[in-house]
N, CA, C and O atoms as a DFTB+ gen file, in Angstrom:
240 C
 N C O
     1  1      40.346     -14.320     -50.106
     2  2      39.277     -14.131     -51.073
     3  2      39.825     -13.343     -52.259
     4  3      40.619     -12.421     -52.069
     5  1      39.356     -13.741     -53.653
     6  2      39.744     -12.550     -54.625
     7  2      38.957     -12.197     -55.300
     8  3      37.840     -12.643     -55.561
     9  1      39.661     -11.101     -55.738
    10  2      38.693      -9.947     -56.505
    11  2      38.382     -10.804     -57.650
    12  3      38.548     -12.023     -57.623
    13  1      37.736      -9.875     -59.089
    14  2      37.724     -10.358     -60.085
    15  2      39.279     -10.176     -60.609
    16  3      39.918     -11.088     -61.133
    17  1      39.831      -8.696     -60.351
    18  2      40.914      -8.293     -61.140
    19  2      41.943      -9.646     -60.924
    20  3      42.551     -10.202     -61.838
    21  1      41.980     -10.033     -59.469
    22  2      42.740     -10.652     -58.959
    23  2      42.587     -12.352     -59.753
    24  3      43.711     -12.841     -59.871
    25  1      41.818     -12.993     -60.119
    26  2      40.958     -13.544     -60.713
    27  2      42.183     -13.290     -62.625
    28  3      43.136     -13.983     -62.982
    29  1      41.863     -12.673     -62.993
    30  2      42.397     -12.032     -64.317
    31  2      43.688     -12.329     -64.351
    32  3      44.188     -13.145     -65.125
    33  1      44.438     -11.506     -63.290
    34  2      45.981     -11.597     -63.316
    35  2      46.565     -12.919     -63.046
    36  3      47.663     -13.237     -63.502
    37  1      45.695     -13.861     -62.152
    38  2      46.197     -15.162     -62.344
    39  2      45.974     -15.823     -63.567
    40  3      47.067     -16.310     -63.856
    41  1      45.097     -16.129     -64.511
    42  2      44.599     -16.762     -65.303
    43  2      46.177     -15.799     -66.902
    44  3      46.706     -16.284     -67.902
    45  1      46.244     -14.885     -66.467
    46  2      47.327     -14.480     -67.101
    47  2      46.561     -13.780     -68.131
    48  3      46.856     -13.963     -69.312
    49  1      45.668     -13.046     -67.824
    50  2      45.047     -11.796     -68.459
    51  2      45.336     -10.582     -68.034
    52  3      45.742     -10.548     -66.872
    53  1      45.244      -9.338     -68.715
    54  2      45.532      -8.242     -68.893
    55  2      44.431      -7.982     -67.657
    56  3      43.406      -8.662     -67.605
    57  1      44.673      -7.129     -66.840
    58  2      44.026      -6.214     -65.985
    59  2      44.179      -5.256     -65.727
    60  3      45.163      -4.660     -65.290
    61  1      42.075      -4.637     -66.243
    62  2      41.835      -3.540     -66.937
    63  2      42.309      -2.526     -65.448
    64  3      42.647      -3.097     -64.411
    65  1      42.272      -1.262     -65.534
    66  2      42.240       0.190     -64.037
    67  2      41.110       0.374     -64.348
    68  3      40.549      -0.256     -63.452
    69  1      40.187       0.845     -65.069
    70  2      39.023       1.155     -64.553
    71  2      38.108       0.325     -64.367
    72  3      38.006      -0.765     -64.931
    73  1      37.015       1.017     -63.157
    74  2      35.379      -0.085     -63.471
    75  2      35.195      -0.233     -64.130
    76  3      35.437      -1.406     -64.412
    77  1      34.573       0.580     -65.258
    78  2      33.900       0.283     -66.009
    79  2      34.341      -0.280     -67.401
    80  3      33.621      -0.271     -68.399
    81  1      35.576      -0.754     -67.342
    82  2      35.996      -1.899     -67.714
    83  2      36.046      -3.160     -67.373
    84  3      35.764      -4.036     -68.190
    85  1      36.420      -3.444     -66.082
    86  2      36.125      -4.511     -65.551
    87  2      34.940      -4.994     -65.185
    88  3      34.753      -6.097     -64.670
    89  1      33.811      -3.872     -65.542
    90  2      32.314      -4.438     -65.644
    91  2      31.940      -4.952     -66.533
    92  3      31.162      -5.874     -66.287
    93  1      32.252      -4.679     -68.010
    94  2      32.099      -4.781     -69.169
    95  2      32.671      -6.205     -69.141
    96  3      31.867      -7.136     -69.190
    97  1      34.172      -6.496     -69.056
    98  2      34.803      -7.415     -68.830
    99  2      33.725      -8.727     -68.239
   100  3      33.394      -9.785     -68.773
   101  1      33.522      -8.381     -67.480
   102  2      33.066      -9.554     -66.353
   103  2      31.340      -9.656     -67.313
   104  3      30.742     -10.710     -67.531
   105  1      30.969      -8.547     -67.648
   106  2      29.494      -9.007     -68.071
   107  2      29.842     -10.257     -69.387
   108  3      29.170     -11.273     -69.558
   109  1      31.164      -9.811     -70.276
   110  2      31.199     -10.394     -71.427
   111  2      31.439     -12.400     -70.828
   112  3      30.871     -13.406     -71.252
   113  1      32.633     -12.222     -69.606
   114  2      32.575     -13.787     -69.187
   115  2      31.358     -14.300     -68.978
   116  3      31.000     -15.229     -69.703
   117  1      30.489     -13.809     -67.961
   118  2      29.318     -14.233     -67.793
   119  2      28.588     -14.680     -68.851
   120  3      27.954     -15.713     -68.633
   121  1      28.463     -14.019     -70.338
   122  2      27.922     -14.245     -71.776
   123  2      28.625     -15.666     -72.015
   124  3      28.009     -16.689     -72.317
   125  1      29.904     -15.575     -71.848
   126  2      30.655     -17.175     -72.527
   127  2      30.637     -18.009     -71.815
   128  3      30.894     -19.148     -72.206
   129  1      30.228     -17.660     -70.096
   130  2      29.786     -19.255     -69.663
   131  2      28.595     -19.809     -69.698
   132  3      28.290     -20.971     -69.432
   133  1      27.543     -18.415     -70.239
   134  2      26.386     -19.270     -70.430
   135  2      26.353     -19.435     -72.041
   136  3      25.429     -19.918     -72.696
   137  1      26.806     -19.244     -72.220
   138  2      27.535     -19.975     -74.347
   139  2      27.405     -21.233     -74.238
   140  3      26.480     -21.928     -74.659
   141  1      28.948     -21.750     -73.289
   142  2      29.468     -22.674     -73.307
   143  2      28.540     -23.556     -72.752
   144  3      27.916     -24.168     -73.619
   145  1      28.268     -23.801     -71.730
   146  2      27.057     -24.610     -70.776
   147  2      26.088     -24.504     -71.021
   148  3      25.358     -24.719     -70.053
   149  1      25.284     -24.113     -72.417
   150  2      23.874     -23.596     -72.678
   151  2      23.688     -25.236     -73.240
   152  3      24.636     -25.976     -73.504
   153  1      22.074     -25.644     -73.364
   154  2      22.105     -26.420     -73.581
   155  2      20.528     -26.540     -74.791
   156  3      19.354     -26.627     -74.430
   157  1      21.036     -26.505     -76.161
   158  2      22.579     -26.768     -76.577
   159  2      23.441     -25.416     -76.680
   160  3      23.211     -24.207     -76.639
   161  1      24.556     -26.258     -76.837
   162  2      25.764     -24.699     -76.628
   163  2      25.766     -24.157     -77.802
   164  3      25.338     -24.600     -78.868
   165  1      26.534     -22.656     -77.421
   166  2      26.163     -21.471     -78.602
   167  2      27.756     -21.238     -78.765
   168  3      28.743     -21.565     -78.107
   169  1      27.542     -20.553     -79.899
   170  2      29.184     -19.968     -80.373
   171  2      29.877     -19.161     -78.792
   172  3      29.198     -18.486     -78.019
   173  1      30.876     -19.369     -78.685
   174  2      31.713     -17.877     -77.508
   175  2      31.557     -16.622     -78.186
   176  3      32.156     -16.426     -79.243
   177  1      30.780     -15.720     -77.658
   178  2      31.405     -14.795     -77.745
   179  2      32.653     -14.164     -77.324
   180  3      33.017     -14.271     -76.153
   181  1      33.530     -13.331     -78.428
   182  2      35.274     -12.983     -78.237
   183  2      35.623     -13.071     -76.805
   184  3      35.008     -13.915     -76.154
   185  1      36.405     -12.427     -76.269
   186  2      36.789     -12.139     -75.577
   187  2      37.387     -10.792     -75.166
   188  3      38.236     -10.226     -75.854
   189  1      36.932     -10.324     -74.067
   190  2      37.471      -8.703     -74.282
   191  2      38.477      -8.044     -73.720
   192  3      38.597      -6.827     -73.583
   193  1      39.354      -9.087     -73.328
   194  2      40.199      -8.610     -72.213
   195  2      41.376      -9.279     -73.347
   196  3      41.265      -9.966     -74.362
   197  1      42.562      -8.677     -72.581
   198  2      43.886      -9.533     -73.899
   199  2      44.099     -10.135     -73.303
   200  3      43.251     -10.220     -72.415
   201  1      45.544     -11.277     -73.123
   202  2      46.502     -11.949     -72.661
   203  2      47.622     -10.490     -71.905
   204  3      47.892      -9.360     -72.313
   205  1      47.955     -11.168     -70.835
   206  2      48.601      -9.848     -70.400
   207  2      50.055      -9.496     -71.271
   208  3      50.606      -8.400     -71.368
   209  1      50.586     -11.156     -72.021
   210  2      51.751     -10.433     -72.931
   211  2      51.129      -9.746     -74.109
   212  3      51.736      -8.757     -74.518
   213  1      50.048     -10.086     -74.716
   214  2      49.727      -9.059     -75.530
   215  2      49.237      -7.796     -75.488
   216  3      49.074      -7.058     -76.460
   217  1      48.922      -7.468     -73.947
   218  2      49.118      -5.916     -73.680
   219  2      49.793      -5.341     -72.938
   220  3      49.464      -4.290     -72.390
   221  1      51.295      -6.166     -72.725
   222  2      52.491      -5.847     -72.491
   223  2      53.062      -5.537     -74.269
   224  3      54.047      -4.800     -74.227
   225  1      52.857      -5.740     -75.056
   226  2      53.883      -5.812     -76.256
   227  2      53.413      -4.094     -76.601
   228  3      52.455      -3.417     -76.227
   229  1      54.291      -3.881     -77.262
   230  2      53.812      -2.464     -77.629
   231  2      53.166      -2.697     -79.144
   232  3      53.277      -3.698     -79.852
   233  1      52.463      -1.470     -79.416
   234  2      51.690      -1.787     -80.374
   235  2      52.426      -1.021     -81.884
   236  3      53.277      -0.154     -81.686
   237  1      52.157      -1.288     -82.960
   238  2      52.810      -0.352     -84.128
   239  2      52.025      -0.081     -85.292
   240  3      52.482       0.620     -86.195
C-alpha cells in the first residue's frame, strides 16, 4: 500500500517533511482533479509541489 508521500516520489515530485505540507499538497491535487473532470472543465489550478530535480537544484 502507499502513502501519499510515497505516491509523490514515484510520479517524480519533490517530497514535502512536514504534514502540513503534505496536507496542503494533497488538498491542492484534489482541486485539479476536480478542475480537470468537472463538467465542463475549469482552468488547473498550479501546482504546489516542484519536480524533485527542481528542488534538488540549488537556488540563486
Amino acid at each position: 500500500m502507499f502513502c501519499f508521500r510515497d505516491i509523490l516520489r514515484t510520479a517524480g515530485l519533490a517530497v514535502p517533511q512536514t504534514d502540513e505540507a503534505l496536507l496542503k499538497i494533497w488538498h491542492r491535487e484534489q482541486e485539479r482533479a476536480h478542475a480537470a473532470y468537472g463538467n465542463p472543465p475549469r482552468p488547473l489550478p498550479p501546482r504546489l509541489v516542484p519536480t524533485a530535480s527542481q528542488a534538488a537544484s540549488p537556488r540563486t
